[in-house]
CHARMM internal coordinates of N, CA and C (Angstrom, degrees):
IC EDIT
DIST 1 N 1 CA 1.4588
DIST 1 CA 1 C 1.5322
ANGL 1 N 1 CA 1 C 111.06
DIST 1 C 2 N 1.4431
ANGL 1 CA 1 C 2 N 115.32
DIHE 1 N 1 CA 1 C 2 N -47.20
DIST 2 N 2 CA 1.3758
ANGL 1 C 2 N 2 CA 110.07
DIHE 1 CA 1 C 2 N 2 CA -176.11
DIST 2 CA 2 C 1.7791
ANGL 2 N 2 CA 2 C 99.09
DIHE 1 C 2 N 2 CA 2 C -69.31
DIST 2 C 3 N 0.5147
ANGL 2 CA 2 C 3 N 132.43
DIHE 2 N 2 CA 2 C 3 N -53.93
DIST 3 N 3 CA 1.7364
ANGL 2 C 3 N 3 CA 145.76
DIHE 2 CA 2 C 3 N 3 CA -171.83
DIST 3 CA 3 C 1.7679
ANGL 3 N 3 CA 3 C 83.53
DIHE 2 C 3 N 3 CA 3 C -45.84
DIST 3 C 4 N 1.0765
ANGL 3 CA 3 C 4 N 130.98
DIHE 3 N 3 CA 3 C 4 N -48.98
DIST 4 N 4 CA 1.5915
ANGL 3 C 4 N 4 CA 110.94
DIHE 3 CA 3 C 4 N 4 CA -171.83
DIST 4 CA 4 C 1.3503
ANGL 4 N 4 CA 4 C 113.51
DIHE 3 C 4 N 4 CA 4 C -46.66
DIST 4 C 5 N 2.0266
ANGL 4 CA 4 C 5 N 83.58
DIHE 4 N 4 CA 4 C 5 N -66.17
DIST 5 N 5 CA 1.0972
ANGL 4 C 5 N 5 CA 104.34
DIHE 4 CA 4 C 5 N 5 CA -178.49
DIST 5 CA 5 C 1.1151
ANGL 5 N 5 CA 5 C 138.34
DIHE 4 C 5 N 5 CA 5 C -35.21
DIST 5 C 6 N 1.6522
ANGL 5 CA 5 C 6 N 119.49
DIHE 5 N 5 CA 5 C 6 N -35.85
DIST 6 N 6 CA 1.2149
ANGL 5 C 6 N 6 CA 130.09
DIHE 5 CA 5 C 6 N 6 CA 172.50
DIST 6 CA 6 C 1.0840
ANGL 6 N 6 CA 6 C 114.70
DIHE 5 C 6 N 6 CA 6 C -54.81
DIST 6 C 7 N 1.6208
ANGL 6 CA 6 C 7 N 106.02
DIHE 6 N 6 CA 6 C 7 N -56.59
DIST 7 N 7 CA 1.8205
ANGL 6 C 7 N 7 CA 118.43
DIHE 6 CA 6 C 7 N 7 CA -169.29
DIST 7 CA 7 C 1.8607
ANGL 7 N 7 CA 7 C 103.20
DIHE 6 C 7 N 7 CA 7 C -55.81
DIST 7 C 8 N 1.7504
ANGL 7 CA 7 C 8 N 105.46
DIHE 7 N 7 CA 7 C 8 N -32.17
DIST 8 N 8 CA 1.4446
ANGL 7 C 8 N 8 CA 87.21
DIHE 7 CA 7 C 8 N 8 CA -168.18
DIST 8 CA 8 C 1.7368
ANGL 8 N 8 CA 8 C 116.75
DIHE 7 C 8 N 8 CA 8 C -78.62
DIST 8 C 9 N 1.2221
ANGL 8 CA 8 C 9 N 105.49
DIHE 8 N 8 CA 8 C 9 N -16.55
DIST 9 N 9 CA 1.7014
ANGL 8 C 9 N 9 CA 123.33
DIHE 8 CA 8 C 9 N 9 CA -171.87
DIST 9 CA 9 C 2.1129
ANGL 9 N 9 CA 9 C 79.27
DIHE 8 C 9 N 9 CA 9 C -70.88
DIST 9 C 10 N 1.2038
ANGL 9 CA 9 C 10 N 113.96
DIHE 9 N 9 CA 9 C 10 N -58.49
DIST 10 N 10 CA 1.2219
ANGL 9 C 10 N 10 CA 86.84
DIHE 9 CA 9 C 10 N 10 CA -152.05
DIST 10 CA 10 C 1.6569
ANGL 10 N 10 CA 10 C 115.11
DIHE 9 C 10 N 10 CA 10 C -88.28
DIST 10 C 11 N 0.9744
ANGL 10 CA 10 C 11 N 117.01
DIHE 10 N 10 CA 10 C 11 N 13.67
DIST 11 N 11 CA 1.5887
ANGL 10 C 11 N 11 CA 130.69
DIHE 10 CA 10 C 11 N 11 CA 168.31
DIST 11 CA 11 C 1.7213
ANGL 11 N 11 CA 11 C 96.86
DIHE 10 C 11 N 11 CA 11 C -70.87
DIST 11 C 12 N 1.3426
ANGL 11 CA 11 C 12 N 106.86
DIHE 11 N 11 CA 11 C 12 N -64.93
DIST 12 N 12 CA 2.0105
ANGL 11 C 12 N 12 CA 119.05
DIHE 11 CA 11 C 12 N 12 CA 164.64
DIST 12 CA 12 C 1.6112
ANGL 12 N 12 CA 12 C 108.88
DIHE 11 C 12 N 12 CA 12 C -16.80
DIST 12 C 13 N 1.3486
ANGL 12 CA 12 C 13 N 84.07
DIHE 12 N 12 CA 12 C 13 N -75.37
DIST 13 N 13 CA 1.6456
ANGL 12 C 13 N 13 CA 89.67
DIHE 12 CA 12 C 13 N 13 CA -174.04
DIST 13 CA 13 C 1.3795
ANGL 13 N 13 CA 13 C 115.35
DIHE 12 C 13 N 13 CA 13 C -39.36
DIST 13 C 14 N 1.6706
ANGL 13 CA 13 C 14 N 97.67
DIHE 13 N 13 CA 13 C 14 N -64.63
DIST 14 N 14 CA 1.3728
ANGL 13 C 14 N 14 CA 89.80
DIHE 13 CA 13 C 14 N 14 CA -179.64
DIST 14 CA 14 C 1.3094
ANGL 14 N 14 CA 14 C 147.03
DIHE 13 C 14 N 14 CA 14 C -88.96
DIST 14 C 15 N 1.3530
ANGL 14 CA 14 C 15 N 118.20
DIHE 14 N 14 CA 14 C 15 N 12.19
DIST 15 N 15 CA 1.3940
ANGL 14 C 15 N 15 CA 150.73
DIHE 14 CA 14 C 15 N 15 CA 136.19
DIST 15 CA 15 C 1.5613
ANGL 15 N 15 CA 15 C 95.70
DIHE 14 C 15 N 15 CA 15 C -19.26
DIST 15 C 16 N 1.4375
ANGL 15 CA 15 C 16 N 83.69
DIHE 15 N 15 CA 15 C 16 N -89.28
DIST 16 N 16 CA 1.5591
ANGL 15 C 16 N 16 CA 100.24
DIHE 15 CA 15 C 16 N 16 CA -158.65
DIST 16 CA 16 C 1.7869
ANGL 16 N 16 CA 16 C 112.88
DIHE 15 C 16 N 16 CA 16 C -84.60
DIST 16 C 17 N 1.7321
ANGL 16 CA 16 C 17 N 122.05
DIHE 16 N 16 CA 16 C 17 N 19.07
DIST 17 N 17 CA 1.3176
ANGL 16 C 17 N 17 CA 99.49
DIHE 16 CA 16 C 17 N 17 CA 147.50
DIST 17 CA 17 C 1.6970
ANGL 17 N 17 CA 17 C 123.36
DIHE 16 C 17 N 17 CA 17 C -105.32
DIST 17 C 18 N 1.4840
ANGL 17 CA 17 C 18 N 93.10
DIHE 17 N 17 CA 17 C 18 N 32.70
DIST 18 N 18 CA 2.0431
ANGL 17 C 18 N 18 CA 99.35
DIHE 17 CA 17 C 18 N 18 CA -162.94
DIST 18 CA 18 C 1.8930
ANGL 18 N 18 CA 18 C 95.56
DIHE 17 C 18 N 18 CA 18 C -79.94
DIST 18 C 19 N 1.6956
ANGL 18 CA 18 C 19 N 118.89
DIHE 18 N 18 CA 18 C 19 N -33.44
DIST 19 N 19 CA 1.2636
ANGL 18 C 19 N 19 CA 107.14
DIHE 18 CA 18 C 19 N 19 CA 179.19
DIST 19 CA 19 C 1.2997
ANGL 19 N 19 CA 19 C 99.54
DIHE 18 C 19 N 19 CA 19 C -60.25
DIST 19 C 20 N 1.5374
ANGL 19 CA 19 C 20 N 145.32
DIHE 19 N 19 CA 19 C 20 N -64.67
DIST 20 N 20 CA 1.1049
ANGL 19 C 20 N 20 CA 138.98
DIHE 19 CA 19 C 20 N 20 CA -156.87
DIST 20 CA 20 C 1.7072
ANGL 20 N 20 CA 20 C 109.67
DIHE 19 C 20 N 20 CA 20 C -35.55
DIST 20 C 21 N 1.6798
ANGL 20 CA 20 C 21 N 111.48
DIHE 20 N 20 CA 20 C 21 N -67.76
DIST 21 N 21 CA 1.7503
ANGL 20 C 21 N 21 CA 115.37
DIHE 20 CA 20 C 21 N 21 CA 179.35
DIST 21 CA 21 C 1.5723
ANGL 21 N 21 CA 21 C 119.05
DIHE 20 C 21 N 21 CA 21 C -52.17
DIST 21 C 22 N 1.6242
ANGL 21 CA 21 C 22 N 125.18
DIHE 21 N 21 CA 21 C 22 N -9.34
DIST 22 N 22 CA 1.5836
ANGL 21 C 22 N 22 CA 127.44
DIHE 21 CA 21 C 22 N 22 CA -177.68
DIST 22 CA 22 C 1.4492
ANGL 22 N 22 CA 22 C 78.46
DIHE 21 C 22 N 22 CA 22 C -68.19
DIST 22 C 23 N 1.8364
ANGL 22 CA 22 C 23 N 91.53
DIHE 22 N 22 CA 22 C 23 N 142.62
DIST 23 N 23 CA 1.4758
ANGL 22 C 23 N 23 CA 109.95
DIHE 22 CA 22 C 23 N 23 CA 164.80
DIST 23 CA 23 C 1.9282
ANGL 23 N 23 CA 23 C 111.53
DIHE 22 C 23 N 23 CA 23 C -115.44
DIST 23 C 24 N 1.0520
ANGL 23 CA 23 C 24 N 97.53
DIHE 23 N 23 CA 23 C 24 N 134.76
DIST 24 N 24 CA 1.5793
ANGL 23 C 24 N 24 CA 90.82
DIHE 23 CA 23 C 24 N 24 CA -167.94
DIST 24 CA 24 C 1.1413
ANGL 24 N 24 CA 24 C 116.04
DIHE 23 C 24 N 24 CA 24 C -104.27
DIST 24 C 25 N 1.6196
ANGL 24 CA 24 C 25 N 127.46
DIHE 24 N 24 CA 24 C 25 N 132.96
DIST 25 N 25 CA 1.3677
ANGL 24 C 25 N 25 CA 113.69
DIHE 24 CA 24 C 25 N 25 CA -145.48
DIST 25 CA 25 C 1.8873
ANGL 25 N 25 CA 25 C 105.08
DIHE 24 C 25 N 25 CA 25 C -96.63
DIST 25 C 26 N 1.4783
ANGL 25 CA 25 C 26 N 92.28
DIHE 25 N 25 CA 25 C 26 N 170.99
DIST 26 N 26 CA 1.6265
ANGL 25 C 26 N 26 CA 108.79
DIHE 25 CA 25 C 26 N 26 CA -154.48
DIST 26 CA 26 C 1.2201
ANGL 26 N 26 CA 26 C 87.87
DIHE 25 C 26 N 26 CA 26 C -73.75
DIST 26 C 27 N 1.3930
ANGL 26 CA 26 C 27 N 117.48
DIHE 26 N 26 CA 26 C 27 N 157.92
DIST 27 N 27 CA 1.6167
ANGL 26 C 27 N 27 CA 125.24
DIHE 26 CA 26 C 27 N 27 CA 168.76
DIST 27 CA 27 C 1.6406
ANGL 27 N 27 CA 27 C 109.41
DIHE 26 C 27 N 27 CA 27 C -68.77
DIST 27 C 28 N 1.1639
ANGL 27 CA 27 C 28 N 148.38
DIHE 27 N 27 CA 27 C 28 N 171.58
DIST 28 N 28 CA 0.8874
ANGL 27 C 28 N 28 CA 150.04
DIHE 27 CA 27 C 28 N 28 CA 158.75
DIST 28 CA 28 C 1.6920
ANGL 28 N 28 CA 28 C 118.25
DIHE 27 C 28 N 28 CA 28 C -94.20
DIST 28 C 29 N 1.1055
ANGL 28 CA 28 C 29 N 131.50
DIHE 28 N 28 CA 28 C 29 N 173.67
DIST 29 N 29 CA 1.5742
ANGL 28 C 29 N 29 CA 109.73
DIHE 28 CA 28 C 29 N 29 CA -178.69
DIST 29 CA 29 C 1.0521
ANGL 29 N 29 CA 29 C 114.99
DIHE 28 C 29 N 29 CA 29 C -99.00
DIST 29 C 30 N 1.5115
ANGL 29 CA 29 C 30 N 128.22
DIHE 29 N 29 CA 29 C 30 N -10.07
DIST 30 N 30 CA 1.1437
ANGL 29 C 30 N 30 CA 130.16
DIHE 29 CA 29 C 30 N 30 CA 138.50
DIST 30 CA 30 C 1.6168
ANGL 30 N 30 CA 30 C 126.81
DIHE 29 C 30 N 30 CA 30 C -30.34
DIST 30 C 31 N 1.2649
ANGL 30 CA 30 C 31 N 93.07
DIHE 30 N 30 CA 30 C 31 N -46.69
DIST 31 N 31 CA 1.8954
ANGL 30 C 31 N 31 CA 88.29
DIHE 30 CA 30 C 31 N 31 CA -151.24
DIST 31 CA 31 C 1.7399
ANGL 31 N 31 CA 31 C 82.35
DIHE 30 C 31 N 31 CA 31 C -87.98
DIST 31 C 32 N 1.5409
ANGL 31 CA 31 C 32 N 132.20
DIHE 31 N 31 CA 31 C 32 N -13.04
DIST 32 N 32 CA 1.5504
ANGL 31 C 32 N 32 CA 124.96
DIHE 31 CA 31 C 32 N 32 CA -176.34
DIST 32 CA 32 C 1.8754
ANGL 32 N 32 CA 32 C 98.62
DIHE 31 C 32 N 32 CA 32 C -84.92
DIST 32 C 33 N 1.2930
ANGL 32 CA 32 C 33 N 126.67
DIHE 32 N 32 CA 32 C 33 N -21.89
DIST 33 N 33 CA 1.2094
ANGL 32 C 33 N 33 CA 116.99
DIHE 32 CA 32 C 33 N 33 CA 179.94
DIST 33 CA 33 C 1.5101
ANGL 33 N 33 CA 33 C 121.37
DIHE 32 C 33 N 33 CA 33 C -95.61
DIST 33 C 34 N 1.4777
ANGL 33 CA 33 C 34 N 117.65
DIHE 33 N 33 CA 33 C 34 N -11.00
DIST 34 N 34 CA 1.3065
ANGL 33 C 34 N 34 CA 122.58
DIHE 33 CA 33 C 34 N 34 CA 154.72
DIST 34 CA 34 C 1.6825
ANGL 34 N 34 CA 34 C 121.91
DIHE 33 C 34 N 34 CA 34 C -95.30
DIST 34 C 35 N 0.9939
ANGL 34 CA 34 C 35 N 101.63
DIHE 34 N 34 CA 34 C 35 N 9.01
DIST 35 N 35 CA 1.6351
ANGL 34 C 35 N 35 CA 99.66
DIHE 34 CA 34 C 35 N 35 CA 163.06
DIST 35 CA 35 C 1.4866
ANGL 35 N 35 CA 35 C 115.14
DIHE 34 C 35 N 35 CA 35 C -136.29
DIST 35 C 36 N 1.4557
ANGL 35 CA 35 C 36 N 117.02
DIHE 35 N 35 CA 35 C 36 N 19.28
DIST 36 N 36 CA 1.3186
ANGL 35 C 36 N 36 CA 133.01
DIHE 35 CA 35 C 36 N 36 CA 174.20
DIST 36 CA 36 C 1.9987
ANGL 36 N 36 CA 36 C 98.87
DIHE 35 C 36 N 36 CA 36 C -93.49
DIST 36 C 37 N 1.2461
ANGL 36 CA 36 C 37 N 111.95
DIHE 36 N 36 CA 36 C 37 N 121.08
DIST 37 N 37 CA 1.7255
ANGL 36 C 37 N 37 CA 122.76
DIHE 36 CA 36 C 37 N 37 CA 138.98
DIST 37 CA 37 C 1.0395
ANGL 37 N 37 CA 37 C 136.82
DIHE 36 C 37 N 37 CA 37 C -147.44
DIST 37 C 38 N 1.4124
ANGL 37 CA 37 C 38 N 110.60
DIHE 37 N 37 CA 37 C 38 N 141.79
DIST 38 N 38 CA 1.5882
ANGL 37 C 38 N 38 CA 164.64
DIHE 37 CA 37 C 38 N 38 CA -170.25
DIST 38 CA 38 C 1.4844
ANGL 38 N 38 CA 38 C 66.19
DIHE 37 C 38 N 38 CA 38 C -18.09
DIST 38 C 39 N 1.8419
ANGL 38 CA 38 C 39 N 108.57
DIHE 38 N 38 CA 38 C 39 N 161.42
DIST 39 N 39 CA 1.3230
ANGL 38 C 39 N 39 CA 122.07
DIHE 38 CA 38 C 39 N 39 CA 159.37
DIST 39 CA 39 C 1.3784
ANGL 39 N 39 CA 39 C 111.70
DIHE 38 C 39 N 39 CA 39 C -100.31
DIST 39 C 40 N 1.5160
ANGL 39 CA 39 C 40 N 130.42
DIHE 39 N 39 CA 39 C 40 N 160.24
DIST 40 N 40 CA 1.2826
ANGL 39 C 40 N 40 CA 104.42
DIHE 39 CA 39 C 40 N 40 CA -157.34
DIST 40 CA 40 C 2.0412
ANGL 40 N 40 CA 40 C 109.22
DIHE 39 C 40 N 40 CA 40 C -87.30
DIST 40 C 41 N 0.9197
ANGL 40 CA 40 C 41 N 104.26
DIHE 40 N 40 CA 40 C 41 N 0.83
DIST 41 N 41 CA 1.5920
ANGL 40 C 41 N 41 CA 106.27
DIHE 40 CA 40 C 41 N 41 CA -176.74
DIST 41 CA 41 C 1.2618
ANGL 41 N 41 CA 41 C 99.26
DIHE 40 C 41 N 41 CA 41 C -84.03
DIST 41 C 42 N 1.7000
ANGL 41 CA 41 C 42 N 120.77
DIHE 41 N 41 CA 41 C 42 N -11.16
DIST 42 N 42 CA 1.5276
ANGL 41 C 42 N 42 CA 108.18
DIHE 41 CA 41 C 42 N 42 CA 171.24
DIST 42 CA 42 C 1.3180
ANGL 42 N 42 CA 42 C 103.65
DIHE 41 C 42 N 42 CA 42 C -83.70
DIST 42 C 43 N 1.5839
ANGL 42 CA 42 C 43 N 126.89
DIHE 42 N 42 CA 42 C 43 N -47.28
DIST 43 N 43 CA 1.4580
ANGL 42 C 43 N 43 CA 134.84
DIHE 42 CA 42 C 43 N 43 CA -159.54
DIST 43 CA 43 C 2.0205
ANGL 43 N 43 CA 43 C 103.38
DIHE 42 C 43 N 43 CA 43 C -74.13
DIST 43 C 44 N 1.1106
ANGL 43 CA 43 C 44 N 111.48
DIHE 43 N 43 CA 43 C 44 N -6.22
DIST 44 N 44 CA 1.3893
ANGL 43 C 44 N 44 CA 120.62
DIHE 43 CA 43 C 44 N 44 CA -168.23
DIST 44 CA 44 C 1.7305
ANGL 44 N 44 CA 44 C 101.47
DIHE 43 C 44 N 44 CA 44 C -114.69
DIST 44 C 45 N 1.1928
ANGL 44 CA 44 C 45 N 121.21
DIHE 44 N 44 CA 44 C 45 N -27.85
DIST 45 N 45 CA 1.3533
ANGL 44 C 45 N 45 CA 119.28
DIHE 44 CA 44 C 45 N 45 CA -168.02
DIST 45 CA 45 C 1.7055
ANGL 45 N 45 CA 45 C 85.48
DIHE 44 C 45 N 45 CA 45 C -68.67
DIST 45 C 46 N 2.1103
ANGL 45 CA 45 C 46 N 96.00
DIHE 45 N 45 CA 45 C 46 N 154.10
DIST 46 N 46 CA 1.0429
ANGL 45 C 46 N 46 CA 135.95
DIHE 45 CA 45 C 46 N 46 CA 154.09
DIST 46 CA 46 C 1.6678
ANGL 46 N 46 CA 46 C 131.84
DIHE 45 C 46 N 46 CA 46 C -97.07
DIST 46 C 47 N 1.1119
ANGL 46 CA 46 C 47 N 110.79
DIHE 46 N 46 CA 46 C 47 N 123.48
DIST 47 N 47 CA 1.4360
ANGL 46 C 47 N 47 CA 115.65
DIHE 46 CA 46 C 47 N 47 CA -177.83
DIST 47 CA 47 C 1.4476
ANGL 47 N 47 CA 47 C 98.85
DIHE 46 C 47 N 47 CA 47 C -107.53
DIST 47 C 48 N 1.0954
ANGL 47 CA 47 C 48 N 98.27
DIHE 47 N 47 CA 47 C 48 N 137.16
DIST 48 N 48 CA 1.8120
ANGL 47 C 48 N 48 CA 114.60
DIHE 47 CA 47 C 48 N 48 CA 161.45
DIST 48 CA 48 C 1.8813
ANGL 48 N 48 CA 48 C 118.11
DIHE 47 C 48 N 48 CA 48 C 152.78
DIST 48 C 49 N 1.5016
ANGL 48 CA 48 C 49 N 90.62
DIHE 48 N 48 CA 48 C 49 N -179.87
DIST 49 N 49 CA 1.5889
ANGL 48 C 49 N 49 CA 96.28
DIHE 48 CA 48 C 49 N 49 CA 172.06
DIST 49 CA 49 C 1.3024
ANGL 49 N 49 CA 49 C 119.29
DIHE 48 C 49 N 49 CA 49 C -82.68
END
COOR INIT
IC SEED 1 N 1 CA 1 C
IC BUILD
């Protein structure tokens, strides 16, 4: 019984530490410059004399 038990606690564990090791991949700079926009006080500002 304890011997299950053990095996089943540690199946648990390691079940549930597999999200932790996923590595999630880097954006590319592509995909940050097509889903990047301007704020609008930049797209609205005036420059001049």
């Amino acid at each position: 019984m304890k011997k299950r038990k053990l095996i089943l606690i540690l199946l648990l564990v390691s079940y549930l530490s597999i999200p932790c090791f996923s590595q999630e991949q880097e954006r590319s700079w592509e995909e940050l410059r097509d889903q990047y926009e301007f704020p609008s006080w930049y797209t609205e500002a005036r420059f001049g004399i």
